[in-house]
C-alpha positions in Angstrom: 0.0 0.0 0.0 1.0 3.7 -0.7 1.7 6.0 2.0 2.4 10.0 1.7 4.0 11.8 4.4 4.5 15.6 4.5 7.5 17.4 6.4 7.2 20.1 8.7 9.5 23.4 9.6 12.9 23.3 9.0 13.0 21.4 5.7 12.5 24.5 3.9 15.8 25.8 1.6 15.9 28.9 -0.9 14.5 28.0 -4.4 12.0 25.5 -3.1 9.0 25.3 -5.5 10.7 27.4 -8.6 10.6 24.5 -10.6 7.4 23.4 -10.0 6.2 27.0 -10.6 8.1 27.4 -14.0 7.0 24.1 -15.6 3.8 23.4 -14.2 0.6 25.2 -14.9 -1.4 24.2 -12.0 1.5 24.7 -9.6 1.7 28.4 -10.9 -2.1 28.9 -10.8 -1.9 27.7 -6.9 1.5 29.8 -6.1 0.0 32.8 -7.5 -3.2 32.1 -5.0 -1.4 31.6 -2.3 -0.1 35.3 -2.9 -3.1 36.6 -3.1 -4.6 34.6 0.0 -1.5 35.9 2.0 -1.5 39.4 0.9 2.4 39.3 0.7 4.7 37.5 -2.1 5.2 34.4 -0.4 6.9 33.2 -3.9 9.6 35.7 -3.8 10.9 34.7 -0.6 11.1 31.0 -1.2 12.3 31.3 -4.9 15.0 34.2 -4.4 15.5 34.8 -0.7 17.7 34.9 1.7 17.7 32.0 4.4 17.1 34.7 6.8 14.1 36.1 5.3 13.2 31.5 5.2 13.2 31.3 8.7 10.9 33.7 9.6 7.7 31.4 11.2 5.2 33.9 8.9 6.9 32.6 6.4 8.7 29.0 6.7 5.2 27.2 7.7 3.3 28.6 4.5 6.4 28.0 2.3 6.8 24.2 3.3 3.1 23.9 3.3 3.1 25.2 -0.3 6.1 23.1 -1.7 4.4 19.9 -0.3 0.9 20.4 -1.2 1.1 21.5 -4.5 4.2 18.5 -5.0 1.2 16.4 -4.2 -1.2 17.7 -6.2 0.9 18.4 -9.3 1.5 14.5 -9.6 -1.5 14.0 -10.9 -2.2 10.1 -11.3 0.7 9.5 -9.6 -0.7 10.8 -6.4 -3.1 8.5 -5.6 -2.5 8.2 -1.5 -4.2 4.7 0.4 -2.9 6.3 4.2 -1.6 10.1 4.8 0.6 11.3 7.6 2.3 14.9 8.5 5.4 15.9 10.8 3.9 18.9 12.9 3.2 21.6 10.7 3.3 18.5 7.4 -0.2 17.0 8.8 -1.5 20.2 7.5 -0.4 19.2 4.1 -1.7 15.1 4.6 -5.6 16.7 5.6 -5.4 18.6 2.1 -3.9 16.4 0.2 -6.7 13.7 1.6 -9.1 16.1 1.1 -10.1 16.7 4.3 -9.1 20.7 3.8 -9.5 22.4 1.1 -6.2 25.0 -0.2 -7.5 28.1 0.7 -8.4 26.8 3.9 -5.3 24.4 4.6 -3.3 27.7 3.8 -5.4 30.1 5.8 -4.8 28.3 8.9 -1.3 27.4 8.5 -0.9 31.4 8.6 -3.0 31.3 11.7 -1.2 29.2 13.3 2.2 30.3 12.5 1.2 33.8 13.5 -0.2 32.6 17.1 3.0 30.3 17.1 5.2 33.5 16.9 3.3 35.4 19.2 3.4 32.5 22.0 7.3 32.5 21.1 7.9 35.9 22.4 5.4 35.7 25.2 6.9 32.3 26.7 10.1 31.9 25.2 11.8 28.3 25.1 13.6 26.3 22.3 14.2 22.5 21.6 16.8 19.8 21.7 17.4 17.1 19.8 18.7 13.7 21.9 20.5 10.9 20.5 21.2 7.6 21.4 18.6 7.0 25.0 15.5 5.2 24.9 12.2 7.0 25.2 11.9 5.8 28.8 15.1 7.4 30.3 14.1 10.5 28.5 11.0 11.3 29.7 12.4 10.2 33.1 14.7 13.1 32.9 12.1 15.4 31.8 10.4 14.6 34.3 12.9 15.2 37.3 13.9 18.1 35.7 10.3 19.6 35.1 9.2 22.0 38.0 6.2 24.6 39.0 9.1 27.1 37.0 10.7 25.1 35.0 9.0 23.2 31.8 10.4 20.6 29.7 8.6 17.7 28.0 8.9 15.6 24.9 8.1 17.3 22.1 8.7 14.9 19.2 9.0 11.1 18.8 11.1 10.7 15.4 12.5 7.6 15.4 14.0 4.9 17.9 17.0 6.6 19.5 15.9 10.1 18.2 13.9 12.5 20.4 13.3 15.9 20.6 12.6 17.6 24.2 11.2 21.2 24.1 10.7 23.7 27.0 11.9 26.7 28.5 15.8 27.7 28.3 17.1 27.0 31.5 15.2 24.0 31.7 16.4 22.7 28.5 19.9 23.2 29.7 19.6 21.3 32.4 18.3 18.6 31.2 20.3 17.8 28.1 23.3 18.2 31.0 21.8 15.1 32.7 20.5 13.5 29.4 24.5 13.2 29.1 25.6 12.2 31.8 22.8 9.4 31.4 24.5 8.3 28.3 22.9 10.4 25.5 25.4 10.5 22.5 24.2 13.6 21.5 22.1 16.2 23.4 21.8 19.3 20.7 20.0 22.2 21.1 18.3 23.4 17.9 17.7 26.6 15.8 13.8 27.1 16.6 12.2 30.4 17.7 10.3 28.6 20.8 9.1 25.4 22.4 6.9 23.7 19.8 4.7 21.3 21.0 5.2 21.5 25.1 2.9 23.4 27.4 4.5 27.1 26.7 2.9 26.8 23.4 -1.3 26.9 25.0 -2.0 30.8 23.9 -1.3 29.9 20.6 -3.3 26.4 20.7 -6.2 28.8 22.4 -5.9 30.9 18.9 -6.0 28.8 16.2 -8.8 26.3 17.8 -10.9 29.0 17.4 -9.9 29.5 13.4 -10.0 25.4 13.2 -13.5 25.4 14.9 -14.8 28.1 12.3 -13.6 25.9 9.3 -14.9 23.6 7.7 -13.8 20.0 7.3 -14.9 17.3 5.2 -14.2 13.0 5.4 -11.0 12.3 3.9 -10.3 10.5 0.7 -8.3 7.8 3.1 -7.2 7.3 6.9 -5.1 10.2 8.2 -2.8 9.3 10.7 -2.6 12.4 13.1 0.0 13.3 15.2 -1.3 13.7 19.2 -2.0 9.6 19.0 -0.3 8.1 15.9 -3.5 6.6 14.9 -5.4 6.9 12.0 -8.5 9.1 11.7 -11.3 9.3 9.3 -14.1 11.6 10.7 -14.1 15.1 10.4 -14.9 16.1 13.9 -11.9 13.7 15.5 -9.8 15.4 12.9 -10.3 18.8 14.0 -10.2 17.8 17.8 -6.3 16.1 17.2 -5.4 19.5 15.4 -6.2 21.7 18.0 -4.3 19.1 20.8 -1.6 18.9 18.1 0.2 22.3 19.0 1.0 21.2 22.9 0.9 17.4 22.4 3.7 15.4 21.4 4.4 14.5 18.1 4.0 10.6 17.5 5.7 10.1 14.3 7.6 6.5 15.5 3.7 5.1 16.5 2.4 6.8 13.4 4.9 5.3 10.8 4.7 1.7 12.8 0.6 2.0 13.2 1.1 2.9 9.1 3.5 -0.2 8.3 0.9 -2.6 10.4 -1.9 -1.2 8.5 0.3 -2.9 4.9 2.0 0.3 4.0 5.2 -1.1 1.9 5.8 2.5 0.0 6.4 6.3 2.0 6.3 8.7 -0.4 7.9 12.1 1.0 6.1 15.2 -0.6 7.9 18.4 0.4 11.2 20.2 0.5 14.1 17.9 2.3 14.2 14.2 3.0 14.4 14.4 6.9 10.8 12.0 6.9 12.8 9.9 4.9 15.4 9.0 6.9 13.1 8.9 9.9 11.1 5.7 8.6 13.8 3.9 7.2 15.8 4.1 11.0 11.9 2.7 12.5 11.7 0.3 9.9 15.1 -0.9 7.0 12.3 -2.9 5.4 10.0 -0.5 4.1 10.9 1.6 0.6 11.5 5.7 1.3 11.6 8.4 -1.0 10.7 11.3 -2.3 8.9 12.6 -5.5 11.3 12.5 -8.5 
């Protein structure tokens, strides 16, 4: 069975979605859109600027969202998905491409949500760290110990086996990828985000956007999404919307999601999107499965 999978913020680069915009009708037709929906030149960024101007959060969700989506779409035949399943800001892109979302709507509240994402950045700042090379168990252990009424750190994203990403306030963070070391992490890195996605420091922004996700509509998608705050898969509308608005201070289940995928006879992952990070992901949960991205 055929599985798409979406990636979420940081696999954006400078370029991403020129070609598909010079060579592809439909894919220029939804760029332009986009433009208009944003009310800013979202395409001049991500086709000719800087990595600086790339980072911005306005900007990298829509971008990535755009590059994957209209990947998707622009397949045509090709694209003919049996499961779908996003990283973070990517399971934005699996509910359109499933059509669960529509564009304009998918878009709209990816710039919602990056927008209340900023804004909770600068009113609770935090960050994120990657750790290699501990089990889940010992991780969350440490989170836990280290997690006080002042101090917040949780984790944030399941990627793989031996691959976790914790998420909380500065000092906090510190601390614990100090003792995530001394427990025997091989690697405790502390990574280039703007805040602390997906831990408690990230509820004002959660509060926002479930009101813009309440006022949206939804429809049944074309085939099982499997969402993020759970790693199972989901078919009804209501569910669907419910798992978004948990999705900005929940973990991220991508190791259950990719195994729940594999059990359910998915053989082929398909990556839409700028990067291969998803890639690499589901080959380290499972060497038997084919990865890859759209050619």
């Amino acid at each position: 069975m055929k599985a798409f999978v979406f990636p979420g913020q940081g696999s954006q680069f400078v370029g991403m979605g020129k070609d598909l915009y010079d060579n592809n009708s439909l894919a220029k037709e939804l760029f332009d859109k986009a433009d208009e929906i944003l009310g800013f030149k979202i395409t001049d960024t991500m086709f000719a600027g800087t990595d600086e101007d790339l980072k911005q959060t306005n900007v990298t969700q829509p971008a990535v969202f755009l590059h994957s989506v209209i990947s998707a779409l622009c397949m045509g035949e090709d694209f003919k998905p049996e499961m779908v399943a996003g990283h973070s800001l990517g399971e934005f892109s699996a509910l359109v491409a499933s059509g669960a979302l529509s564009f304009e709507d998918g878009l709209k509240l990816v710039a919602a949500r990056a927008n209340a994402m900023q804004k909770a950045c600068e009113a609770n700042p935090g960050t994120m760290a990657a750790i290699i090379g501990l089990p889940d168990e010992k991780v969350e252990e440490i989170c836990n110990e280290v997690s006080t009424e002042g101090n917040i750190v949780v984790a944030a994203n399941y990627n793989c086996p031996g691959q976790l990403v914790i998420s909380g306030n500065m000092d906090a963070i510190n601390i614990a990828c100090e003792k995530l070391k001394e427990a025997g992490a091989k690697r405790a890195l502390p990574l280039k985000v703007g805040g602390a996605f997906h831990s408690p420091l990230m509820q004002p922004a959660k509060d926002e956007l479930q009101a813009a996700i309440e006022a949206t509509t939804f429809k049944a998608p074309k085939c099982p999404v499997y969402q993020n705050v759970d790693g199972k898969p989901h078919s009804d509308s209501e569910e669907i919307k419910h798992n978004l608005i948990a999705q900005l201070t929940s973990s991220v289940r991508w190791t259950s999601s990719v195994q729940a995928m594999i059990a359910a006879g998915a053989t082929d992952f398909t990556e839409c999107g700028p990067g291969k990070a998803l890639q690499g992901m589901i080959g380290r949960i499972d060497k038997n499965v084919s990865a890859h991205g759209i050619a």
